[in-house]
N, C-alpha and C positions, 0 to 999 in steps of 0.2 A: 512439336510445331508441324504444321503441315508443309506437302511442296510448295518450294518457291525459287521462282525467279526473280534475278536481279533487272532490274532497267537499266542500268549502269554498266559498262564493262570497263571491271577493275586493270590493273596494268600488273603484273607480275615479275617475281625475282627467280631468275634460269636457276635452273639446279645444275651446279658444278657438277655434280658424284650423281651413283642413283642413292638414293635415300629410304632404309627400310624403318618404319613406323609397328615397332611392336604393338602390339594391341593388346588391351581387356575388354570381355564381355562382359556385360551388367544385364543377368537375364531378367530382372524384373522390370526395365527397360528396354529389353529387345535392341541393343545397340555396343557398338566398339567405340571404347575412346583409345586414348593415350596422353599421354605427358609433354607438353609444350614448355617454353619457356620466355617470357614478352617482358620488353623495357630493363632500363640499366637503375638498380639493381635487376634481377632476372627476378618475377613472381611466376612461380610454377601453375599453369592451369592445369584440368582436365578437358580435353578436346573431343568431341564426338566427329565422328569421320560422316560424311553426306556424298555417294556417288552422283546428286542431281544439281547440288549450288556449282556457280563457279567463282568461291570466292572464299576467301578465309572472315570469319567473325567472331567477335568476343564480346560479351557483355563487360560492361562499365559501370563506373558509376552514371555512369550520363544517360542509363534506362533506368534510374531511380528517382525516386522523390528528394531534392527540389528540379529536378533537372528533366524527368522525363516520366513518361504513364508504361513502358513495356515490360516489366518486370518490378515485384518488389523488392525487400529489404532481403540484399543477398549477401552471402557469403564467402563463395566461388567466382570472383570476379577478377577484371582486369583494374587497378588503380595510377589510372592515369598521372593521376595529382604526383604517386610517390616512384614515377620514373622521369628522370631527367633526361633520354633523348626519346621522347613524344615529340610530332611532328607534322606539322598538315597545316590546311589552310578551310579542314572542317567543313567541305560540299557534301551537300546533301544528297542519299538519293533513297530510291525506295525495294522495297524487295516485295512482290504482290504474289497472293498467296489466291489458290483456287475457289477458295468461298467467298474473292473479293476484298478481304480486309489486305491493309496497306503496313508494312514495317516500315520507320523512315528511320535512316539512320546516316552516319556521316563517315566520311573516311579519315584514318591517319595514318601515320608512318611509325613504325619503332623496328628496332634491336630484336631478334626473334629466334630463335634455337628449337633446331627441330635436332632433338637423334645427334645433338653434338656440332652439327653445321649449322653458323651460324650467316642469317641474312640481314644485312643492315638496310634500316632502311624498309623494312617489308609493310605493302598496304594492309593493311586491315579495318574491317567495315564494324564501328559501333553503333548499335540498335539504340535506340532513344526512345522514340513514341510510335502507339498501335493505333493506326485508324482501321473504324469499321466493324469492329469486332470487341467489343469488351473483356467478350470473356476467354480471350486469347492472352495470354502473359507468360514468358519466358521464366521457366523454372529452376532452381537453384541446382538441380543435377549434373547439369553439363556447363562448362564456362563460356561455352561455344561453339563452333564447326567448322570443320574444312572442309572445303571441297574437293573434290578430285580433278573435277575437269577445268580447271584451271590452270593446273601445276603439270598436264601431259606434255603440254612443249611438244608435240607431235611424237611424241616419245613412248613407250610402251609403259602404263601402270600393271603393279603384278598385285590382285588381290585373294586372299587368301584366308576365308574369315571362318571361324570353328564357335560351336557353341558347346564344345565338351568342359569347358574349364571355365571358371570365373575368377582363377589366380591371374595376380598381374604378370601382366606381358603375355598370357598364354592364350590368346583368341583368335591368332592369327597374325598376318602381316598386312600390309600396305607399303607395297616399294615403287617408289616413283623415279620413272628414269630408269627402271631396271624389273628382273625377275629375280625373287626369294628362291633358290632350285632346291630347298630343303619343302618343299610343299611339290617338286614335281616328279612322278615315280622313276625309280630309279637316281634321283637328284643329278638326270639329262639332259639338257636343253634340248637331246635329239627326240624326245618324248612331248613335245608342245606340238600342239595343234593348232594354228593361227589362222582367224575368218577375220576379216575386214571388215568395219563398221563403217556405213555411211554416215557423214555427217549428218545432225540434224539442223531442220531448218528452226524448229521451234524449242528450247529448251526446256519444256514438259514435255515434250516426243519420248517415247520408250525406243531403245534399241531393236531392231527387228531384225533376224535372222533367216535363211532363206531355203527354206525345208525342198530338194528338190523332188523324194519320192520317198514312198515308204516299201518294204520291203518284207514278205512272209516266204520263210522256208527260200530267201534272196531272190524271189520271182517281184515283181514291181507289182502294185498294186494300182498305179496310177493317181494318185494322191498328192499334191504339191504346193506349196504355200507361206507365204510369211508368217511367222513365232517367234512369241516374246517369250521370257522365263522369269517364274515368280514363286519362290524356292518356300511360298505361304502357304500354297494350296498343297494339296497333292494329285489331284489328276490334272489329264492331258483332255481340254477343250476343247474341240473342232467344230465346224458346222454343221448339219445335220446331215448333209449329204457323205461328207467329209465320214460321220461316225457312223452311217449305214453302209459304207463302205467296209469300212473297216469290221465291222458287226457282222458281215457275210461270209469273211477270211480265220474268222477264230472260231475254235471249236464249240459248237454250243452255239455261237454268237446270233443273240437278237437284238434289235434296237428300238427300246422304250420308254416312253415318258423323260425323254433326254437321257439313257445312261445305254451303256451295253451290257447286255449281260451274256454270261459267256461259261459253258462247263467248270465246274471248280477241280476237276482231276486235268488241270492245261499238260502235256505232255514236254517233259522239260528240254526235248530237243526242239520244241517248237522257235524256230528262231525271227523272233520280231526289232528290224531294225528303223534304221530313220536315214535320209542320206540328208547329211549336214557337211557345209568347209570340205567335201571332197572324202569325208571319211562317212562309214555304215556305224551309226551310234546302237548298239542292240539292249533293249531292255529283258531282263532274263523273265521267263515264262512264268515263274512264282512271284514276279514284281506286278504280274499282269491283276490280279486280283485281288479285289479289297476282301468283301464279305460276304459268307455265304447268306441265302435265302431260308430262313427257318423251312423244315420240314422238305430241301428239293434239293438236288444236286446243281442248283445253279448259283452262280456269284455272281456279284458288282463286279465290274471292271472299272481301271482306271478310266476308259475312254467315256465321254460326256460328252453332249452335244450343244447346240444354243449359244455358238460363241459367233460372232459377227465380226466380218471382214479378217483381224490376225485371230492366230490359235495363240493358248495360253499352257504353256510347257511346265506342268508344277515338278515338285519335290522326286516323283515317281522316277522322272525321266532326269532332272539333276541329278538328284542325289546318285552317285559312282562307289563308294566304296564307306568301310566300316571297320569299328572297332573289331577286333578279334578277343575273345574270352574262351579259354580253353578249360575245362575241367579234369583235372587228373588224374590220373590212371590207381586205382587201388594197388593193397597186397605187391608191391613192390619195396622189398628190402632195401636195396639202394637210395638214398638221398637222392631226388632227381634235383641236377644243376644245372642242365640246358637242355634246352627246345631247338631242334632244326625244321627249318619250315621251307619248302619245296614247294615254288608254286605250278602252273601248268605249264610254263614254256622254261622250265627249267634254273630259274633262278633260286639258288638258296643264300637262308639265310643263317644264323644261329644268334641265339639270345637267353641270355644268363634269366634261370628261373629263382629269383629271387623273393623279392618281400613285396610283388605284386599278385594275392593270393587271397582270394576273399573268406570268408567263413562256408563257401557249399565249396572250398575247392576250386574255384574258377582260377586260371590263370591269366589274369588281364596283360595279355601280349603287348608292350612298351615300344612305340615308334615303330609298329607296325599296323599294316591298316588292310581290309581283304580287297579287291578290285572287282569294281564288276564285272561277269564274264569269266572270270578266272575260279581256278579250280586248287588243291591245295592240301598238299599231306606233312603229318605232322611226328614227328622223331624225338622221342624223351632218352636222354643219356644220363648216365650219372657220374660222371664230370664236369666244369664249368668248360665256356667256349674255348677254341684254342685260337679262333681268328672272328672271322666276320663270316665264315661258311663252313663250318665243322664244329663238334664237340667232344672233348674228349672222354676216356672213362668206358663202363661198360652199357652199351646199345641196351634199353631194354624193352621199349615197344613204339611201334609205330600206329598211326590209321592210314586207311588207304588215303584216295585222291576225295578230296571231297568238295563240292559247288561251293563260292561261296554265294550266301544268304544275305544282302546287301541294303534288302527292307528291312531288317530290324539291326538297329543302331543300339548294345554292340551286337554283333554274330556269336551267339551261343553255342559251344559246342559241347556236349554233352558229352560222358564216358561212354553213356550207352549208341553214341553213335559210334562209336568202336569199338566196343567190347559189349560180355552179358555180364551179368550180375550172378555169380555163382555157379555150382559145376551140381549135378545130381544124377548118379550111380548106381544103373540099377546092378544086385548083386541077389548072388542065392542065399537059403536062409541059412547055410553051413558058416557062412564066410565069419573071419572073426575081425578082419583089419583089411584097409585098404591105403597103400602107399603111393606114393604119386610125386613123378621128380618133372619137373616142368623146363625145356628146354625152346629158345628162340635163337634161329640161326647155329644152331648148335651151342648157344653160349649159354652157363648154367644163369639162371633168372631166381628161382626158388632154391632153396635146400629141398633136398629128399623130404619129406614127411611122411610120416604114419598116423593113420587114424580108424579108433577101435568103433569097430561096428558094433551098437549095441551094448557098450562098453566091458567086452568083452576079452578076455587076453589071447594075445595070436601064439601060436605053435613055432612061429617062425615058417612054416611052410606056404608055398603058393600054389593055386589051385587056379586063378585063371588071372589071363594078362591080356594088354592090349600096348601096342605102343605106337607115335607117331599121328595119335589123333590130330585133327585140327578142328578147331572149334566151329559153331555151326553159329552165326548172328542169328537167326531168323528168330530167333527165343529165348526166354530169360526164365529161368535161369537152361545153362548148357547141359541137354539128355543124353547123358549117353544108355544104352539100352541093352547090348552085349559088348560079352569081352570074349578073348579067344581064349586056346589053349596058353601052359606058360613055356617060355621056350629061355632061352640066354641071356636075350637081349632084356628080358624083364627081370632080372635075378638079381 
């Protein structure tokens, strides 16, 4: 159904408590419902959430045939007939919709259960007849919608919508009347960032935010302006002046045919912020570019031009943080049963490495998520956790600090971004065996091994050693190229 407003301003039931609304995603619908419960006895619907109505609605029978044209022969419906406290005195009103067609529908009263609290009494709007539009009809998927800004009560809604899962209840929340703080980092309320929304005067108005500068390498750039957000696109909209601006300040950056383009090697301290609610929002340098230009060293950027009066804030600049996938470390004897994960400003965490493990080895880190901006090292033990920030067992390899990577949902991280792939030895043609005991932090990792060169038998003798290497990333597999004489320490 497309946007609509109501002509009508319904009357509403205070929410005692705040009220959290688990959700499921249905991606083949692009939307969250949940589980309501209407009229005595209680008939369970499915509810689709609407942040633009302000009113609750259910189909009926009274949008079907003999009674009404807006829907056909449904399933998923409200049945008035088999609840004994229905209520109303059945005025009509309309809900009009942008291409002009008319919903008319009527109000009533019932028994309603939302999440266990129950409202007596509560209005709700049944749809009846469609004028103007024929080939508009309310489909058998959702049973109908609530709205949100109705039920604020000046009050703070906390939403929180994921489109990782399509199990029920796992898409998110909707708390009214209050914050879910399992969706805020840290689970702090001291972690929220609160910008005031003016009201609107028109109910198809979008919310507008109030961009007051932007910011490269934190020097102002002089850029300033109202932005909406529409988490459909992915670039960031501006006006043309707005994006030759900004086209001047990035490396590489030109601007044409509506887009910028801009070096594809962006230097990753380059630091690109936005000043928003009083805080510097910074988009990281590798979010800056979409795709490169066959045959040149130049990319797309996200910035685009051609946008009139507000800018349009897509996914680029939403989108904050991401799955974590971690792949695991080979040739370790030990069982790994916990991960320690150390982010930039010091917080850790630890988390049981269990039967989240794909077939290349990924290890899909569990209620954990990367931030943007944030940077992040990662600790395999082979003991399970001992708390909420340590693991027990023996230490047996880490990666250093590593960016996260926040454009691709989940963040991959590969072994090879912290290790090589094999060791390769050069040795004289005398040699018969080469043994090799692998030590980290001093704690033994490997057993001793021997291995015949050539498959040849050793003497038991040693003729050249090396100890204390440390391995060299730059290349795969690891060269080593000399060794010294053999002394004590290699015996």
């Amino acid at each position: 159904m497309p946007t609509a407003t109501s002509t009508t301003t319904p009357t509403f039931v205070p929410i005692a408590n705040p009220l959290k609304l688990n959700l499921t995603f249905e991606r083949s619908l692009m939307q969250w419902s949940f589980p309501l419960q209407v009229g005595t006895p209680p008939q369970t619907l499915k509810i689709a959430i609407d942040t633009t109505y302000n009113l609750l609605w259910m189909v009926s029978e009274l949008c079907m045939n003999l009674f009404g044209n807006a829907c056909g022969n449904l399933t998923n419906f409200f049945n008035t007939s088999l609840s004994n406290t229905t209520t109303g005195d059945y005025d009509e009103f309309t809900i009009k919709y942008i291409d002009g067609s008319e919903l008319v529908c009527i109000w009533a009263n019932d028994t309603t259960i939302i999440n266990n609290q129950t409202f007596e009494q509560m209005q709700i709007g049944l749809p009846k007849d469609i004028k103007g539009n024929e080939n508009i009809t309310i489909s058998n998927t959702n049973a109908g919608q609530l709205g949100l800004k109705a039920y604020e009560n000046n009050q703070t809604i906390g939403i929180a919508l994921s489109t990782k899962s399509e199990d029920l209840g796992n898409g998110g929340s909707i708390t009214l009347g209050g914050l879910d703080l399992g969706y805020i980092l840290g689970n702090d309320a001291a972690n929220i960032i609160y910008q005031p929304l003016p009201e609107l005067a028109n109910p198809n108005q979008e919310f507008m935010f109030n961009l007051v500068n932007v910011y490269i390498n934190y020097v102002q750039i002089g850029i300033n302006g109202l932005i909406s957000f529409n988490s459909e696109i992915q670039d960031i909209q501006l006006d043309d002046t707005s994006a030759l601006k900004i086209s001047f300040v990035l490396p590489g950056g030109n601007y044409s045919n509506g887009v910028v383009m801009v070096d594809c090697n962006i230097p990753a301290i380059l630091h690109l912020s936005f000043g928003i609610a009083d805080q510097k929002w910074r988009i990281p340098s590798n979010a800056i570019i979409k795709g490169s230009i066959n045959g040149t060293d130049k990319c797309e950027s996200i910035f685009t031009g051609g946008a009139n009066g507000s800018w349009v804030f897509g996914s680029a600049f939403i989108k904050t943080q991401a799955e974590i996938w971690i792949q695991l470390p080979t040739l370790i004897p030990n069982d790994i049963k916990c991960l320690l994960i150390t982010d930039s400003d010091g917080n850790v965490q630890s988390i049981s490495e269990d039967v989240y493990v794909d077939p290349n080895e990924y290890f899909k880190i569990p209620n954990y998520v990367a931030i943007q901006g944030f940077s992040y090292k990662f600790a395999f033990y082979s003991g399970p956790p001992n708390d909420g920030s340590s693991c027990s067992g023996n230490f047996l390899v880490e990666t250093t600090y590593l960016m996260a990577v926040i454009t691709n949902d989940p963040w991959l991280i590969g072994r090879n971004q912290y290790s090589v792939q094999g060791i390769k030895v050069q040795v004289s043609e005398k040699e018969t065996n080469l043994g090799m005991l692998v030590l980290y932090n001093n704690n033994y990792v490997y057993k001793f091994e021997t291995y015949a060169i050539d498959k040849r038998y050793a003497d038991g003798s040693c003729d050249a050693c090396e100890n204390n290497l440390i391995p060299t990333m730059a290349g795969s597999p690891w060269t080593i190229t000399w060794m010294g004489s053999c002394d004590i320490q290699c015996a």
